[in-house]
C-alpha positions, 0 to 999 in steps of 0.5 A: 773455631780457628776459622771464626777466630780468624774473621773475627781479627780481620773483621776487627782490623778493618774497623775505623779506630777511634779518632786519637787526642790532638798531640798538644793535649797529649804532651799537655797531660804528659807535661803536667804529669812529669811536672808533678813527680819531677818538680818541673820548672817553667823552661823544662815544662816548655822545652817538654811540651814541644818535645812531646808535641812533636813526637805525638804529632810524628807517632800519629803520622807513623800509626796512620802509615803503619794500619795501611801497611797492616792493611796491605800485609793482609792483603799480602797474605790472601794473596800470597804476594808481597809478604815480604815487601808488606813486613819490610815496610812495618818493620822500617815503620816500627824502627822511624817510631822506635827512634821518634821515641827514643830520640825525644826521651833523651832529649828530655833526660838531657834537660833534666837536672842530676836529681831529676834524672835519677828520679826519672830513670827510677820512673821507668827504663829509658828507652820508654819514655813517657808519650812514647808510641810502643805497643799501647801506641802514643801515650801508653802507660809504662812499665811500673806506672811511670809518668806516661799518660 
């Protein structure tokens, strides 16, 4: 049963994954998604689609690296070589995304008013923002139902 549990994940991880949104759509239903619970006003709504236009067009980029490193981490354990070089090269992959993400929601609370901020930061914990990549990948939606897409 292990066996066939096995193939099937490797057989899986090898397929082509679906072709992810362009980044403007993404930050386009974000914007209009935090628009709506935080009254956004036409410079923040601006200033938010550039943002997250950038931290989607980074995360795609990063998620494309990080399955060739998946990739190579398999091929690491079948062989019994590189283990550690494949797993450094993921985790230095998480830590760029971690920080792309964390980088932009702050940038974003920073443009916020008072108010807003308080009614984000009860949204979702910062730290989560709403494009961030995380294990759902760019667009995931938060912890609690928050503005994530």
């Amino acid at each position: 049963m292990l066996v066939a549990i096995c193939l099937c994940a490797q057989t899986t991880s090898t397929t082509t994954p679906p072709t992810p949104p362009a980044p403007a759509q993404v930050a386009a239903n974000i914007v209009a998604r935090l628009t709506t619970l935080l009254d956004l006003t036409s410079d923040q709504q601006a200033s938010a689609t550039t943002l997250f236009t950038n931290q989607v067009t980074v995360d795609q980029a990063l998620q494309t690296q990080m399955q060739a490193a998946r990739t190579a981490l398999q091929t690491a354990i079948t062989s019994n070589s590189g283990i550690s070089t494949a797993a450094a090269a993921i985790g230095s992959l998480t830590t760029q995304q971690v920080a792309n993400d964390a980088t932009t929601d702050a940038a974003f609370y920073a443009s916020l008013t008072s108010t807003q901020q308080a009614k984000y930061t009860s949204l979702q914990p910062l730290g989560q923002g709403p494009g961030g990549g995380g294990p759902g990948g760019p667009g995931r939606p938060p912890a609690g139902g928050g503005p994530g897409h």
